[in-house]
Structure formats: C-alpha cells, structure tokens
C-alpha positions in Angstrom: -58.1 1.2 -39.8 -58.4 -2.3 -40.3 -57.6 -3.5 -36.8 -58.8 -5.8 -34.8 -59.1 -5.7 -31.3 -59.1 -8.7 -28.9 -60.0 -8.9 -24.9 -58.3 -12.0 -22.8 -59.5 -11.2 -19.7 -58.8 -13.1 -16.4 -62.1 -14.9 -15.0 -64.4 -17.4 -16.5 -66.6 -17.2 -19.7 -69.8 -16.8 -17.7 -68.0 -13.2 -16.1 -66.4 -12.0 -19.5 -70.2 -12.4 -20.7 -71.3 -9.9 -18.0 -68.5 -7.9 -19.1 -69.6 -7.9 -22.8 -72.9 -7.2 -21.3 -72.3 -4.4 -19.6 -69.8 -2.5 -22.0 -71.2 -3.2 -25.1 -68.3 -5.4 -26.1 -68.8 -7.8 -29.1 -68.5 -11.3 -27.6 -66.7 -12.8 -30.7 -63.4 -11.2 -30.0 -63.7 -11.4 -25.9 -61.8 -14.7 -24.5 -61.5 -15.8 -20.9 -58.8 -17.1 -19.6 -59.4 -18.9 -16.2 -56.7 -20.4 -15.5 -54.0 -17.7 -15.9 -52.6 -19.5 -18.9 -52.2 -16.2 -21.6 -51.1 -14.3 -18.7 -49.0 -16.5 -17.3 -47.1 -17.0 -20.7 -46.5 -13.5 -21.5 -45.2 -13.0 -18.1 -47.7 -9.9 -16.9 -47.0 -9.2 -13.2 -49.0 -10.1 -10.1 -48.7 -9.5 -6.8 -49.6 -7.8 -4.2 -46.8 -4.9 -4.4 -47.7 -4.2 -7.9 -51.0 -4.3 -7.0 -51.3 -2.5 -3.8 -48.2 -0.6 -3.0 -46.4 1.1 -6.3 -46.2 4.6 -6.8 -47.3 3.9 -10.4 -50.6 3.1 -9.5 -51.6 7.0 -7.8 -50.0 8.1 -10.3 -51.7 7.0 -13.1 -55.4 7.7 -11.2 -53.7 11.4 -10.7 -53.5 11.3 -14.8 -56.8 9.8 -15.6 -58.3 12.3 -13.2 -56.2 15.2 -14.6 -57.2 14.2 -18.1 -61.0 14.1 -17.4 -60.8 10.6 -18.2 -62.8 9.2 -15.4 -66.7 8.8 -17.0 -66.4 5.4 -18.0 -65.0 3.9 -14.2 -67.6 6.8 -12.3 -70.9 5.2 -14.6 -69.8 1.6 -14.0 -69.3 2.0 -10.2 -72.8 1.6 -9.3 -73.4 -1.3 -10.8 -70.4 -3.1 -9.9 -70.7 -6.4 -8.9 -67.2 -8.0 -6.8 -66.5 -11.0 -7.8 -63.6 -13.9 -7.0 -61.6 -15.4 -9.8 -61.1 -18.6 -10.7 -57.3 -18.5 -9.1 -57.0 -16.8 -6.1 -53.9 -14.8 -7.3 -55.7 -13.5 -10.5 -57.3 -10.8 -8.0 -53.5 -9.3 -7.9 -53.2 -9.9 -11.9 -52.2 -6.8 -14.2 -52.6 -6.7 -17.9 -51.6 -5.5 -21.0 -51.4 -4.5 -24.7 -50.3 -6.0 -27.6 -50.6 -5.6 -31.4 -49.2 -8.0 -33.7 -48.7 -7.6 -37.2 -48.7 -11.1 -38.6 -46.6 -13.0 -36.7 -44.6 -9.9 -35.3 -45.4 -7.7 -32.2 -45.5 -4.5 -32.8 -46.6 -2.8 -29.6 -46.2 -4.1 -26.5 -47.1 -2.8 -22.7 -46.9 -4.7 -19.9 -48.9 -2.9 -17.2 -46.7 -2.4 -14.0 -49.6 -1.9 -11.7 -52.9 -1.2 -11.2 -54.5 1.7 -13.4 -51.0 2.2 -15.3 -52.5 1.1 -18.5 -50.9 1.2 -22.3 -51.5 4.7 -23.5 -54.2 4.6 -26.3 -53.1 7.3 -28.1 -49.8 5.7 -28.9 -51.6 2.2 -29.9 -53.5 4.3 -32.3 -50.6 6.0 -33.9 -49.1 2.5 -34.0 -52.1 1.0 -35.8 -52.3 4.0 -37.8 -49.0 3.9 -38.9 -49.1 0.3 -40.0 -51.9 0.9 -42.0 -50.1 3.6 -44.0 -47.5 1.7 -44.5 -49.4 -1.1 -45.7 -51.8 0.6 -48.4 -49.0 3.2 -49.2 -49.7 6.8 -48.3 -51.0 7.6 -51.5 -53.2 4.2 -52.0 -55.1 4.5 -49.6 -56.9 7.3 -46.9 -56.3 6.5 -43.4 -58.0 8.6 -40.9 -56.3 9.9 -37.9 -56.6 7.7 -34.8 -58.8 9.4 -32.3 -59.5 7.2 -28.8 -62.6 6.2 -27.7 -64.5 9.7 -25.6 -64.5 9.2 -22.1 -61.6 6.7 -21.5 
C-alpha cells in the first residue's frame, strides 16, 4: 500500500536486535528508545494500575483468545528470555499506534493497558484509505488490507 511501518520499542539497541531476530523484523525501521524519550513525549501510560490492575487488560486476552489470535504469543513463549529495561518504570510502559501522513496524524491509539492494543484492521482500512485517496480510485489498484495470519 505504500506504507511504512516503524517499531520504537522501549529497551536498548542490543534487545530490539533480539527482537528483530526473533520476529523476523527488518532492523532498518526498528529504533530503541532507552530512555523513555518517544514515549515519554507522546504521553503513553505507565504504571502499575494500567499495567496490572485494569479491566481492559482480561478483556482484551478474552478477545485475542476468542479471535484465535493467540499463535504468535503461544510460539514465542518458549523461548522467552525476561529481561530488565534500561528505566525501571519502562517494565510498566504501554504503547501505541500512530500513522502520519506527512506531517499529520492520521491514526492514533494510545494503548490503556496491557494487551489492549490498536486494532489492525482499522489501521489497515486507514492506510488503505489514504492510499485511495492519494492515487485516485480510478488511478491506481489498491488491494484490500488484510492483517498479518496469526496476530
């Protein structure tokens, strides 16, 4: 679709490497950020609440499971290796998604806790529809978005 896709991930560049490693990632467009500062400036939560204790967290494992969306974190499990970040809060860190267009966001999700990530599908539309909307609907062919099977 003519998207790119970026990682900042909390952690050092040595652990986003393991992460490209083991995922298959392409390391040009996966960035650490050890000390918080992308996070910190987009104002993602942290803490332990969010982390821990909402009901948004069960709920979203409920959905994953419901979905059958649970290969990916079941074939990574076993070779899991815990780890401590750079920052001692950045263990309670949650994430994100964002898509700019140029200089203006077009999607945005904050993550309010664990698990309760962006939903793909509609960051697909999104990029789908800006791509439309770019090339014209008649210039151009732009497939249907379709997520990644298994996550």
């Amino acid at each position: 679709m003519g998207v790119k896709l970026f990682l900042v991930s909390i952690g050092t560049v040595e652990r986003s490497r393991d992460f490209a490693k083991e995922t298959q990632f392409p390391t040009d467009l996966l960035f650490a950020d050890p000390a918080n500062a992308l996070y910190d400036a987009l104002g993602l939560v942290k803490g332990v609440g969010v982390t821990f204790l909402s009901i948004d967290t069960p709920l979203a494992i409920k959905k994953r499971i419901d979905e059958d969306r649970t290969g990916d974190l079941m074939e990574i499990m076993p070779r899991w290796k815990p780890w401590l970040p750079p920052k001692s809060d950045q263990g309670l860190q949650q994430g994100g998604m964002f898509m700019f267009e140029g200089d203006r966001t077009a999607f945005t999700h904050y993550d309010p806790s664990t698990s309760a990530h962006a939903d793909l599908q509609a960051l697909l539309s999104k990029a789908s529809a800006l791509t439309a909307a770019d090339c014209g609907t008649d210039a151009c062919e732009v497939p249907p978005p379709r997520p990644p099977q298994g996550r």
